[in-house]
mmJSON file of the N, C-alpha and C atoms, coordinates in Angstrom:
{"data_MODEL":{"atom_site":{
"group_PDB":["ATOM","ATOM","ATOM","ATOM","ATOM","ATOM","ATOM","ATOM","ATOM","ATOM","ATOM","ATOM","ATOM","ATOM","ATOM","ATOM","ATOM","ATOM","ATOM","ATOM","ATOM","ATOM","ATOM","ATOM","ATOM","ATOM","ATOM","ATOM","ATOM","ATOM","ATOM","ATOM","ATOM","ATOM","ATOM","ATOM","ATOM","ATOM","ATOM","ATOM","ATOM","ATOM","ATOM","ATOM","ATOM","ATOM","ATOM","ATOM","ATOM","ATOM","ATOM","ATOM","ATOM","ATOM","ATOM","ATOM","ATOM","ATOM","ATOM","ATOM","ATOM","ATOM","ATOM","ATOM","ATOM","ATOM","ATOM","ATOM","ATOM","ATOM","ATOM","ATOM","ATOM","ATOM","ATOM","ATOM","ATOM","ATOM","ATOM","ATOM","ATOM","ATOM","ATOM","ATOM","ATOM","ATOM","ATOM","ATOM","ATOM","ATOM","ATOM","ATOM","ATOM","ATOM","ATOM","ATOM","ATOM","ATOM","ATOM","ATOM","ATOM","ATOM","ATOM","ATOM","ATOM","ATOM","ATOM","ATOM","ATOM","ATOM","ATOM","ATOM","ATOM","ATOM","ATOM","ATOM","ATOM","ATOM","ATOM","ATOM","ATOM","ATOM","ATOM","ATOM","ATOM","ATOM","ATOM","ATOM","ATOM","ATOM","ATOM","ATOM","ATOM","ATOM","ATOM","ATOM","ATOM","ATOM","ATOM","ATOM","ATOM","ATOM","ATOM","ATOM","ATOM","ATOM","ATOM","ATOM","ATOM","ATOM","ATOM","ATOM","ATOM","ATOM","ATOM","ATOM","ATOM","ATOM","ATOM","ATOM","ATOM","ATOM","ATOM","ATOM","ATOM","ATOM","ATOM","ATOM","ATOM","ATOM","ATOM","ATOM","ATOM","ATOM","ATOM","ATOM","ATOM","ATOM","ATOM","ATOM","ATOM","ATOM","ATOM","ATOM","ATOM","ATOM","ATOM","ATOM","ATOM","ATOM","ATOM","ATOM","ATOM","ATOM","ATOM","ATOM","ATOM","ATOM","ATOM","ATOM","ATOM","ATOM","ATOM","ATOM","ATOM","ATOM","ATOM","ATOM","ATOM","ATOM","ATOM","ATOM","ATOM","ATOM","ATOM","ATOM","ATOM","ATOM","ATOM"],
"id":[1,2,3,4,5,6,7,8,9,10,11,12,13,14,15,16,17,18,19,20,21,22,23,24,25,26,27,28,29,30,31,32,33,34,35,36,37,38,39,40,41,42,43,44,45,46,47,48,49,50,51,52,53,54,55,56,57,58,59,60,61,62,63,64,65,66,67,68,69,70,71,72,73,74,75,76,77,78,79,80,81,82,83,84,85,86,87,88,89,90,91,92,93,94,95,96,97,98,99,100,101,102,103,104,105,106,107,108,109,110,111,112,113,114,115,116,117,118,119,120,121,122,123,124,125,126,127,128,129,130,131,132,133,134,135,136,137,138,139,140,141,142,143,144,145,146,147,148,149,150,151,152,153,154,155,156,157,158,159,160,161,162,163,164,165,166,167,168,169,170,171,172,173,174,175,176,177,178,179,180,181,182,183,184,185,186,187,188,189,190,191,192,193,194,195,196,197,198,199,200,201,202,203,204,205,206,207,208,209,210,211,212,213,214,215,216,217,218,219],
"type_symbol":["N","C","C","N","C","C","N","C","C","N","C","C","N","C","C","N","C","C","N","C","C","N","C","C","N","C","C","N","C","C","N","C","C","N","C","C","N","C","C","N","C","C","N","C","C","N","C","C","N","C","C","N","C","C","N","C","C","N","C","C","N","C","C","N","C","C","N","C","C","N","C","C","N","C","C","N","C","C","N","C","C","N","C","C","N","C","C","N","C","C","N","C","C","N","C","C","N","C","C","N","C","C","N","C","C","N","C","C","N","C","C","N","C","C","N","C","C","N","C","C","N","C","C","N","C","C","N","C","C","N","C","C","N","C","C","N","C","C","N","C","C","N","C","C","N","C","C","N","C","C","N","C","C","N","C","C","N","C","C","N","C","C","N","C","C","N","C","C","N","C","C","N","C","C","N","C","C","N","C","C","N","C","C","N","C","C","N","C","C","N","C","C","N","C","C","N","C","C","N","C","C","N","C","C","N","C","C","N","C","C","N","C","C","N","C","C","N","C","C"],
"label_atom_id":["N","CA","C","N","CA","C","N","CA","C","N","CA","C","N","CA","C","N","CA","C","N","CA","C","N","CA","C","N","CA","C","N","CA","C","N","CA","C","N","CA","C","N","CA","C","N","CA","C","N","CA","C","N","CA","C","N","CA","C","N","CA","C","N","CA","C","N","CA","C","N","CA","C","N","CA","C","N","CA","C","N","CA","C","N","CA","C","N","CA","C","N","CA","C","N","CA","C","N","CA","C","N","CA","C","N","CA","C","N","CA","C","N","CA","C","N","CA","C","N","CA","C","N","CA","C","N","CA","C","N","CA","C","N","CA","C","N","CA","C","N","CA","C","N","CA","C","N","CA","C","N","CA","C","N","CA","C","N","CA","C","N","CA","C","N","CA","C","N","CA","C","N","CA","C","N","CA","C","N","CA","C","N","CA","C","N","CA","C","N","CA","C","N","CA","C","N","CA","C","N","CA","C","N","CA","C","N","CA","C","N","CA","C","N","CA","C","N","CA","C","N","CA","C","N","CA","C","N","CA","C","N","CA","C","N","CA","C","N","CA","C","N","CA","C","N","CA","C","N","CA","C","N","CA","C"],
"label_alt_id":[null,null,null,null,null,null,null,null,null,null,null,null,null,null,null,null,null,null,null,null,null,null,null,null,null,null,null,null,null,null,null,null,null,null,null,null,null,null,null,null,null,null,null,null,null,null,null,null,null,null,null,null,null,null,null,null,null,null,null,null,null,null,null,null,null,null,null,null,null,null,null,null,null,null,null,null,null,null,null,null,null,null,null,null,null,null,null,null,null,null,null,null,null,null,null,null,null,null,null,null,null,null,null,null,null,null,null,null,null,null,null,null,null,null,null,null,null,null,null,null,null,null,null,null,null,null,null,null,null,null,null,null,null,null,null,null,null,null,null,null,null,null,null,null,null,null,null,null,null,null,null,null,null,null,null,null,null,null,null,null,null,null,null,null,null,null,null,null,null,null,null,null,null,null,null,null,null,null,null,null,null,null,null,null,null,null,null,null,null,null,null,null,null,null,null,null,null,null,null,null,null,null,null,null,null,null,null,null,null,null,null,null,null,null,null,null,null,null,null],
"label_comp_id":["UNK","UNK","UNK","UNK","UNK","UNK","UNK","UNK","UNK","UNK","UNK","UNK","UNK","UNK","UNK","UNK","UNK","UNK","UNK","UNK","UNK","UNK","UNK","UNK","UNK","UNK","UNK","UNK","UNK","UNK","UNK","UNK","UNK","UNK","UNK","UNK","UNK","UNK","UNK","UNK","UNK","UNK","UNK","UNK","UNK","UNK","UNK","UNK","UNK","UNK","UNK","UNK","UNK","UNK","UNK","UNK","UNK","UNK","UNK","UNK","UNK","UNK","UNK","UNK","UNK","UNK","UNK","UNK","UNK","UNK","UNK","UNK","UNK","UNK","UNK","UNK","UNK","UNK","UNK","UNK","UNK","UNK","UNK","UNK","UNK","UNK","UNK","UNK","UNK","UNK","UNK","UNK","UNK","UNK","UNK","UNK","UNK","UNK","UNK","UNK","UNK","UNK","UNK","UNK","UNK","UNK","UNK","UNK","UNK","UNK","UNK","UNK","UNK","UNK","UNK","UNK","UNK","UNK","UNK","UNK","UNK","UNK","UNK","UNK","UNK","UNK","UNK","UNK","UNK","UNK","UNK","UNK","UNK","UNK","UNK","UNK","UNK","UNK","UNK","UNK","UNK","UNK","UNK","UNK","UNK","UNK","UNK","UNK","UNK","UNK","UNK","UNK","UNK","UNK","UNK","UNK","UNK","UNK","UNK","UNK","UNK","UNK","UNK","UNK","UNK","UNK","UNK","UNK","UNK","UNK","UNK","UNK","UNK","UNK","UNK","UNK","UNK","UNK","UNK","UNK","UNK","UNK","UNK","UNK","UNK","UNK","UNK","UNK","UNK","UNK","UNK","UNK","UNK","UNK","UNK","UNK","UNK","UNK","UNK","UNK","UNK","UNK","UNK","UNK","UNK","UNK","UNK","UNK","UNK","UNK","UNK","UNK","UNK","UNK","UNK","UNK","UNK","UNK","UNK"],
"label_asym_id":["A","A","A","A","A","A","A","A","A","A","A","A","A","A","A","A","A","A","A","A","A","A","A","A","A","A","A","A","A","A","A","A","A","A","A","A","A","A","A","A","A","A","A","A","A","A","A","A","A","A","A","A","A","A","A","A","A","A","A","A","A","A","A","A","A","A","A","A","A","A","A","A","A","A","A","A","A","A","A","A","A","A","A","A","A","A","A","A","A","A","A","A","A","A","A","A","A","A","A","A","A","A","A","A","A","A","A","A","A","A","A","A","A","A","A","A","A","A","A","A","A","A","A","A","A","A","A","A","A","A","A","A","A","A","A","A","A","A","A","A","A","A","A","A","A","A","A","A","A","A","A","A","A","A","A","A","A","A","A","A","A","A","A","A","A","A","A","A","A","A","A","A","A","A","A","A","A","A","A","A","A","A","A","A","A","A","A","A","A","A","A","A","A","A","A","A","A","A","A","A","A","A","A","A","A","A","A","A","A","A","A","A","A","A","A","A","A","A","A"],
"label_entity_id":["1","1","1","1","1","1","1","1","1","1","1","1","1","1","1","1","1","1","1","1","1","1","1","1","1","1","1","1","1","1","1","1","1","1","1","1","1","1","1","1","1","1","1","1","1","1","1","1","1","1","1","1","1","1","1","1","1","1","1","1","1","1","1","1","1","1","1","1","1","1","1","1","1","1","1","1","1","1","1","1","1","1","1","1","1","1","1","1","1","1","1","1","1","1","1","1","1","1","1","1","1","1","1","1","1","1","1","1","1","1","1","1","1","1","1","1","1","1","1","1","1","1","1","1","1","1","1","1","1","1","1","1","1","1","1","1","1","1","1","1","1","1","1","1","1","1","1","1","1","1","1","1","1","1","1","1","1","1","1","1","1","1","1","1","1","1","1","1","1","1","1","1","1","1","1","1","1","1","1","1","1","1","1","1","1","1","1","1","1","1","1","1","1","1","1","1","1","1","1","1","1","1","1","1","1","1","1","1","1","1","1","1","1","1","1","1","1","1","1"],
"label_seq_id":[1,1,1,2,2,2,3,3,3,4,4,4,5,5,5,6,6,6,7,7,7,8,8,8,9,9,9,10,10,10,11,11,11,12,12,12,13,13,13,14,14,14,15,15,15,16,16,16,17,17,17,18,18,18,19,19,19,20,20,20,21,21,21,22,22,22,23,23,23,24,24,24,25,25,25,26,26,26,27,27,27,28,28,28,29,29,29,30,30,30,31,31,31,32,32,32,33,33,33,34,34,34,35,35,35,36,36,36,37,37,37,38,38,38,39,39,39,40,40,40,41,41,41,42,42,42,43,43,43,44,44,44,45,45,45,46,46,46,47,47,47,48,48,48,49,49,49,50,50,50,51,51,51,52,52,52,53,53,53,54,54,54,55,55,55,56,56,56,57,57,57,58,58,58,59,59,59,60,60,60,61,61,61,62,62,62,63,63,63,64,64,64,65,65,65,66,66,66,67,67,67,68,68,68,69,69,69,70,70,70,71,71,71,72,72,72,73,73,73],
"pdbx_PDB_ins_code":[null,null,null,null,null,null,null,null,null,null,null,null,null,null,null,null,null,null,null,null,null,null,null,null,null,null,null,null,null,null,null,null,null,null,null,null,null,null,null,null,null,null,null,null,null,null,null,null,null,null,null,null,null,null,null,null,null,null,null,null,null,null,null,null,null,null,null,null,null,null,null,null,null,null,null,null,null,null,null,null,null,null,null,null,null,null,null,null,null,null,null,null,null,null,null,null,null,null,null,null,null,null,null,null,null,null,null,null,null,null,null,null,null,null,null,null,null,null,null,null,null,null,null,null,null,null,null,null,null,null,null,null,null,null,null,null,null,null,null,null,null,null,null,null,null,null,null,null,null,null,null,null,null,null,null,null,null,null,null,null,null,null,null,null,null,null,null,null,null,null,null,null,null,null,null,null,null,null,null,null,null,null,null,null,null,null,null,null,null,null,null,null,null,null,null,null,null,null,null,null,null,null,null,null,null,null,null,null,null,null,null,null,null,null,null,null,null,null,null],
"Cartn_x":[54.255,54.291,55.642,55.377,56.62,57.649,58.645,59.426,59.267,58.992,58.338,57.23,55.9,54.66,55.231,56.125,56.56,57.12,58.036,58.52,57.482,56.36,55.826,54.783,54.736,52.99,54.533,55.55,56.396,56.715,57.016,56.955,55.722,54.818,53.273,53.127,53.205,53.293,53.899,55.214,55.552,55.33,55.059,54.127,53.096,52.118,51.319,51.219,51.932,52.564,52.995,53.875,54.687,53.485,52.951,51.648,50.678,50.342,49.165,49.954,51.236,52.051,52.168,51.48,51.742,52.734,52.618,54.188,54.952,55.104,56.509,57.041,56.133,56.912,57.954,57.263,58.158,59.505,59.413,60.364,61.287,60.928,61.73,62.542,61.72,63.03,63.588,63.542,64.406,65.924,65.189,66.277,67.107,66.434,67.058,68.132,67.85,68.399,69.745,69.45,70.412,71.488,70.742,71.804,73.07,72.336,72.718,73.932,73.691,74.526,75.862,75.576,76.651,77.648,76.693,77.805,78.249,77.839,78.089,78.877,78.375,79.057,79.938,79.999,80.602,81.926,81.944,82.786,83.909,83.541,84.074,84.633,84.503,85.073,86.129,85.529,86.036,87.047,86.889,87.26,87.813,89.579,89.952,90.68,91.556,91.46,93.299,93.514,94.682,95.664,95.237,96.589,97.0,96.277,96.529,98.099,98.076,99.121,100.532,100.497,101.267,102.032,101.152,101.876,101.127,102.052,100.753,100.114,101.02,101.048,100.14,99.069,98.613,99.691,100.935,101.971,102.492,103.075,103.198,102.019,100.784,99.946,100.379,100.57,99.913,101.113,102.768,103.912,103.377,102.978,102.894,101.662,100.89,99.742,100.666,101.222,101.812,102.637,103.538,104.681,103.982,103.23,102.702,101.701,100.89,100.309,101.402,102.989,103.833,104.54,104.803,105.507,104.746,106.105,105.367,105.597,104.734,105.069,105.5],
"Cartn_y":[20.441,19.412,18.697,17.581,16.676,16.737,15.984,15.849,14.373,13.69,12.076,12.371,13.259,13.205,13.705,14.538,15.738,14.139,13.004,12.396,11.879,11.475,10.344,10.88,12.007,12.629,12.68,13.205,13.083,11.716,10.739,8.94,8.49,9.024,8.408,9.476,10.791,11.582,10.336,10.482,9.369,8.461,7.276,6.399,6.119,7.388,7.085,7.59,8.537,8.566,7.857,7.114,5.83,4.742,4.995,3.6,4.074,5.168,5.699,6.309,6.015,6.215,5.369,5.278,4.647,4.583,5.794,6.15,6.527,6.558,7.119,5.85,4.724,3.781,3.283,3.312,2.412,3.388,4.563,5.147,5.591,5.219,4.797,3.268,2.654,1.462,1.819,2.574,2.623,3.452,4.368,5.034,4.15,3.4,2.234,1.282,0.818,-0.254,0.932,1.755,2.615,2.98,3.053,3.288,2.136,0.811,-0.356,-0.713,-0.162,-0.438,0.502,1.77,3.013,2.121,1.868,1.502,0.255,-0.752,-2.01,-2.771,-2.205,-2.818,-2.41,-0.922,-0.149,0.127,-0.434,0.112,-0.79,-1.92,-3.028,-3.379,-2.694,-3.066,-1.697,-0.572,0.666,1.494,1.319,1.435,1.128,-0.226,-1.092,-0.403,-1.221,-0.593,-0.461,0.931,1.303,1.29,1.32,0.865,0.038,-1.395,-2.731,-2.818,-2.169,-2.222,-1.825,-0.597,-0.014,-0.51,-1.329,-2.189,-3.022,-4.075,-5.288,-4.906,-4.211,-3.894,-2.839,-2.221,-1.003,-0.183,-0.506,0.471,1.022,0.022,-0.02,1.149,1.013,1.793,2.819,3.281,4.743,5.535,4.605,5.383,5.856,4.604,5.653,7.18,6.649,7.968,8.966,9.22,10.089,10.726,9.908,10.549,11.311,10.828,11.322,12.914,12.752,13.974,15.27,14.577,15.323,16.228,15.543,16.095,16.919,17.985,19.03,19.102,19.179,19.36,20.254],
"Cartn_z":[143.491,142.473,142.555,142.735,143.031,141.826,141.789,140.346,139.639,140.834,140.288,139.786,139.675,139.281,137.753,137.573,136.553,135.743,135.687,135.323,134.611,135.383,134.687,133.772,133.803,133.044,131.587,131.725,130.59,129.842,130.667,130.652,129.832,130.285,130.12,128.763,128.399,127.408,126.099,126.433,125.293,124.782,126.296,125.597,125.18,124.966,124.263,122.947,122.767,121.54,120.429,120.957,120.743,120.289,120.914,121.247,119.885,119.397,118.267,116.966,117.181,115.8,114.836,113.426,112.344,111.089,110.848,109.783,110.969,111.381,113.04,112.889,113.321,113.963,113.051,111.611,110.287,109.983,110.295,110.119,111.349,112.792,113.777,113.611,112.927,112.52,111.496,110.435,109.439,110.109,110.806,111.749,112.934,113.153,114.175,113.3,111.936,111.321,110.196,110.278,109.325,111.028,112.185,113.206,113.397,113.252,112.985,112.349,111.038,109.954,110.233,110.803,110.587,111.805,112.772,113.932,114.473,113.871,114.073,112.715,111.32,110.003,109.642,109.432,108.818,109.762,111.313,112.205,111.447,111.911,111.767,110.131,108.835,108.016,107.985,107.95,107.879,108.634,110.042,110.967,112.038,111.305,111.853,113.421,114.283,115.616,115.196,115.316,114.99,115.54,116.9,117.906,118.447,117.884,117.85,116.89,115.882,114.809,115.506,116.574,117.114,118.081,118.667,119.827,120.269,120.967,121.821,122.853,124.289,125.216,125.273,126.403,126.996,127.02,127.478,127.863,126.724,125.436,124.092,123.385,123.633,122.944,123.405,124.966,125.727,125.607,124.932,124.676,123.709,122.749,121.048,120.776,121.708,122.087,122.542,123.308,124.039,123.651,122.737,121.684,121.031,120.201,119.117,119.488,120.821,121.151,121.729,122.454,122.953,121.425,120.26,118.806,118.16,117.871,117.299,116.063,114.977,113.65,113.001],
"occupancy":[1.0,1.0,1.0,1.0,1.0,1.0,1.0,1.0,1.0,1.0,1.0,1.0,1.0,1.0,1.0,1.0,1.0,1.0,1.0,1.0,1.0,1.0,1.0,1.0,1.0,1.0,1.0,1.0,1.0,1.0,1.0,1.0,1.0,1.0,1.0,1.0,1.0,1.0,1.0,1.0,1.0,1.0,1.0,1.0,1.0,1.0,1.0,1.0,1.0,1.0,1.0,1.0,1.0,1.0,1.0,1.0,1.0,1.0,1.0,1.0,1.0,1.0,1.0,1.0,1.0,1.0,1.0,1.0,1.0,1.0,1.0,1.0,1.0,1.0,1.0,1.0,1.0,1.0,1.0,1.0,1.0,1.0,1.0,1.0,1.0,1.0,1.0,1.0,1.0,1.0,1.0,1.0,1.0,1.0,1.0,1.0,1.0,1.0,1.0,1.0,1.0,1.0,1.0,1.0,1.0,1.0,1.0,1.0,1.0,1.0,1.0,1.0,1.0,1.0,1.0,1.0,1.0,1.0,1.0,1.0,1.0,1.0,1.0,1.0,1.0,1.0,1.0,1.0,1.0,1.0,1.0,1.0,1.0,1.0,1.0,1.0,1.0,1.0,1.0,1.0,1.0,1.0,1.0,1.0,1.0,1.0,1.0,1.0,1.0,1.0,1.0,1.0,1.0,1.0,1.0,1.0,1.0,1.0,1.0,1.0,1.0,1.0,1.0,1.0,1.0,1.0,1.0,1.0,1.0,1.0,1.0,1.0,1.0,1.0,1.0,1.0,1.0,1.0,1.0,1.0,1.0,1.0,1.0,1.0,1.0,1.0,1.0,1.0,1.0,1.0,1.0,1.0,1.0,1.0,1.0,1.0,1.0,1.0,1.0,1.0,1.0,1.0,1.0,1.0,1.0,1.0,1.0,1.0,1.0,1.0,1.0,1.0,1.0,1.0,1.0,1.0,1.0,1.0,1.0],
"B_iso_or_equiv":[0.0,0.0,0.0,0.0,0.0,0.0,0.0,0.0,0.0,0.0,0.0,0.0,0.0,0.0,0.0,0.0,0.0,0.0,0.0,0.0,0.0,0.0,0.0,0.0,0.0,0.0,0.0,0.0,0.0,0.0,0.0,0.0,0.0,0.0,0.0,0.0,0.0,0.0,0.0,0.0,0.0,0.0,0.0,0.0,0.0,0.0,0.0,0.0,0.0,0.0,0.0,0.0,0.0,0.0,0.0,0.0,0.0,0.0,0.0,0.0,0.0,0.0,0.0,0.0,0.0,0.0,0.0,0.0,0.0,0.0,0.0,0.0,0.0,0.0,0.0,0.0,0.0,0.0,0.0,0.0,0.0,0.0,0.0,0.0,0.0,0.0,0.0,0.0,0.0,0.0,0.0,0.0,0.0,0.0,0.0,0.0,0.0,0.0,0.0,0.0,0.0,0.0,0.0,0.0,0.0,0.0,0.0,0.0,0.0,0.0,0.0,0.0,0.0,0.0,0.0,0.0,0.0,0.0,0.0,0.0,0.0,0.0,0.0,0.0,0.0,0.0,0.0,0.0,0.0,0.0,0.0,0.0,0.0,0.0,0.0,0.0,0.0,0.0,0.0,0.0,0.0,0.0,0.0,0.0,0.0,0.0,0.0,0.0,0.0,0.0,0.0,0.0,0.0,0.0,0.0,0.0,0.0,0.0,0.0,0.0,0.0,0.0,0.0,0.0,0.0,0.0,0.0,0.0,0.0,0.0,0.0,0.0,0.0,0.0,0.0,0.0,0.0,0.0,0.0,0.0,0.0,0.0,0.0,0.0,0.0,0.0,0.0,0.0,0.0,0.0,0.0,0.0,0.0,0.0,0.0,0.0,0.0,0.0,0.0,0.0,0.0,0.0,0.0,0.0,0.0,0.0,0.0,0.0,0.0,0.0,0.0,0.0,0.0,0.0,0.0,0.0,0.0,0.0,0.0],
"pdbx_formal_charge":[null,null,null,null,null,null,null,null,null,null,null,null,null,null,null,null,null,null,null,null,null,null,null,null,null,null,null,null,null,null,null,null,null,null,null,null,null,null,null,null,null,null,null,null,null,null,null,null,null,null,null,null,null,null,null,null,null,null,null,null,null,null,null,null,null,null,null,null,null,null,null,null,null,null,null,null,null,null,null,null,null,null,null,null,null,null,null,null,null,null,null,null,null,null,null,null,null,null,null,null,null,null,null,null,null,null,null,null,null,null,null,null,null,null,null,null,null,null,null,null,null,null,null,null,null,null,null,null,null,null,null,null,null,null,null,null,null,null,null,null,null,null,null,null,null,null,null,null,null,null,null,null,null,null,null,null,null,null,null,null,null,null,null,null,null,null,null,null,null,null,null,null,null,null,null,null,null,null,null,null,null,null,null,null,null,null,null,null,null,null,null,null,null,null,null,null,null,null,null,null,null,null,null,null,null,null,null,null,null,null,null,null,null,null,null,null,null,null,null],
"auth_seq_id":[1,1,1,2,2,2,3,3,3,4,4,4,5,5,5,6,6,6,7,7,7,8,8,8,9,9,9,10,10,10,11,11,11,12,12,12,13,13,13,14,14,14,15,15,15,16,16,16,17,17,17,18,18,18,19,19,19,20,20,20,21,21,21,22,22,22,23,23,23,24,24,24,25,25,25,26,26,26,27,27,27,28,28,28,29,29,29,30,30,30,31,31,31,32,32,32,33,33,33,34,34,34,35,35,35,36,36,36,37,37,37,38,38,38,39,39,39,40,40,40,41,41,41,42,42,42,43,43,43,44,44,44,45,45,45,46,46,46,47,47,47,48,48,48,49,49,49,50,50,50,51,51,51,52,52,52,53,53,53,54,54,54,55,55,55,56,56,56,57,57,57,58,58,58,59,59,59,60,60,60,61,61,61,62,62,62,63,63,63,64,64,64,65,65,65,66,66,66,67,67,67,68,68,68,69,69,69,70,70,70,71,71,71,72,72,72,73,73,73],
"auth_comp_id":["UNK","UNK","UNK","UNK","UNK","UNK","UNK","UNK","UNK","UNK","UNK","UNK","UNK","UNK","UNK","UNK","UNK","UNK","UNK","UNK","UNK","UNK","UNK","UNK","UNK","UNK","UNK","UNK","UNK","UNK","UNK","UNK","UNK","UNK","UNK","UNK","UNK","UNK","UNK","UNK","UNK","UNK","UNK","UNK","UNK","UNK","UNK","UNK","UNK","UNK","UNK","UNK","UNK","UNK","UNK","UNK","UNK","UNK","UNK","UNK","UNK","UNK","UNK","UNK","UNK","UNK","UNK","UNK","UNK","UNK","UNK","UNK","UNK","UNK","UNK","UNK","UNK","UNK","UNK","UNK","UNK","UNK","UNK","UNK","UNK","UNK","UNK","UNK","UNK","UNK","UNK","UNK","UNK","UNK","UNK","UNK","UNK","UNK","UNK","UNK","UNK","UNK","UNK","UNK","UNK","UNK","UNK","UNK","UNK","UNK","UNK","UNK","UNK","UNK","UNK","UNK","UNK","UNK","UNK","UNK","UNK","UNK","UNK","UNK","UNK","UNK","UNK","UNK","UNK","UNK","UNK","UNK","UNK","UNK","UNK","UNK","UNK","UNK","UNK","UNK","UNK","UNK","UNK","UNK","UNK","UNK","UNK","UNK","UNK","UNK","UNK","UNK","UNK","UNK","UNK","UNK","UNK","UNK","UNK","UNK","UNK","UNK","UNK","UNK","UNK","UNK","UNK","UNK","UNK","UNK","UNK","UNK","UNK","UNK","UNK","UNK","UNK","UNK","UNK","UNK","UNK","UNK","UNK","UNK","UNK","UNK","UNK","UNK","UNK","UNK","UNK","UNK","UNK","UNK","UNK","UNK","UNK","UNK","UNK","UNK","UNK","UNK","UNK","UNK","UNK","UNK","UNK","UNK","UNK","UNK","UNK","UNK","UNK","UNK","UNK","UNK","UNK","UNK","UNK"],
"auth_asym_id":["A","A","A","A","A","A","A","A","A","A","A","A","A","A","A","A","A","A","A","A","A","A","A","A","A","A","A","A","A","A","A","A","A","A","A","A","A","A","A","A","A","A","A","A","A","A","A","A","A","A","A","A","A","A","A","A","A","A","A","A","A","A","A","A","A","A","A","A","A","A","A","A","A","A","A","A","A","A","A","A","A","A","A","A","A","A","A","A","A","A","A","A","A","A","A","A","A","A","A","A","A","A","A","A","A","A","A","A","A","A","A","A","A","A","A","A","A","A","A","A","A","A","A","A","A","A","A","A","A","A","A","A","A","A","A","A","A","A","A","A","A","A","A","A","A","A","A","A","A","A","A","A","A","A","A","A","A","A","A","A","A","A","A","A","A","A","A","A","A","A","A","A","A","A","A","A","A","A","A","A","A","A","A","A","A","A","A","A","A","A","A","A","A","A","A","A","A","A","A","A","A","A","A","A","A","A","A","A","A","A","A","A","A","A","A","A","A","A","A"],
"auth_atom_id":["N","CA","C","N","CA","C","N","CA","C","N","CA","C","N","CA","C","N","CA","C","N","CA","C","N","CA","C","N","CA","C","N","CA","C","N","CA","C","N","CA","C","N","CA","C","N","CA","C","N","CA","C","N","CA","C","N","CA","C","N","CA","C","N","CA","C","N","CA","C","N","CA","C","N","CA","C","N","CA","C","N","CA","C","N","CA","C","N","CA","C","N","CA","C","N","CA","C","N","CA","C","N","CA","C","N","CA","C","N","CA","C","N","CA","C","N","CA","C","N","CA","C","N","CA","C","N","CA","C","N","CA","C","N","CA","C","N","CA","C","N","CA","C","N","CA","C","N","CA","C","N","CA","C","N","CA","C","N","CA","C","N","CA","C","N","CA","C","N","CA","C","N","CA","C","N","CA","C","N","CA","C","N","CA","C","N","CA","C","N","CA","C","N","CA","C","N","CA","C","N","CA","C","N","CA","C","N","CA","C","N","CA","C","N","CA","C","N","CA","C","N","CA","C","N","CA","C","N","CA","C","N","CA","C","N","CA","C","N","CA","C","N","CA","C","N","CA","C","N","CA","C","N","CA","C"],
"pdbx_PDB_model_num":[1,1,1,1,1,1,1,1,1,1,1,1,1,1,1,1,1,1,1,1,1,1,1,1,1,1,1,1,1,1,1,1,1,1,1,1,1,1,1,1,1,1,1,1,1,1,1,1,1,1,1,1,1,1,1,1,1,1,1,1,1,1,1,1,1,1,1,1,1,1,1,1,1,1,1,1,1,1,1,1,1,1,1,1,1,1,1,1,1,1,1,1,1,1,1,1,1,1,1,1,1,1,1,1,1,1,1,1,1,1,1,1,1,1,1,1,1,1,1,1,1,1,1,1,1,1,1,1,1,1,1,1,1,1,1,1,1,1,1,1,1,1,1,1,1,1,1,1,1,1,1,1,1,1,1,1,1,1,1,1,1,1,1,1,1,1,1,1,1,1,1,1,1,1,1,1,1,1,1,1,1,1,1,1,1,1,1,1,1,1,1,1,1,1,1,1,1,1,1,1,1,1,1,1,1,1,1,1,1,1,1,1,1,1,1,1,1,1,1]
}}}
């Protein structure tokens, strides 16, 4: 038994799954649009980019990374 035949009876498994699901599907988008929100909205108000603040430069950032992982508290 090949591993391409093994792929697709798994491929073809899903999609038909996929294909005869009614409450699945509405709640695969609710899960799709709540994925949405966590990582595209919430990044972006919540989760500003912190080592922009630190320095302009790559080199500027990868000192202040480096310091900071080399210090011991």
């Amino acid at each position: 038994m090949g591993t391409q035949n093994i792929f697709n009876k798994i491929i073809a498994f899903y999609k038909d799954g996929f294909r005869s699901m009614t409450v699945g599907r509405t709640l695969w988008v609710i899960v799709l649009i709540k994925l949405f929100i966590m990582f595209a909205i919430l990044k972006v108000f919540f989760f500003p980019n912190f080592l922009n603040s630190k320095g302009k430069t790559e080199q500027e950032k990868a000192a202040y990374v480096r310091e900071r992982m080399i210090e011991k508290d």
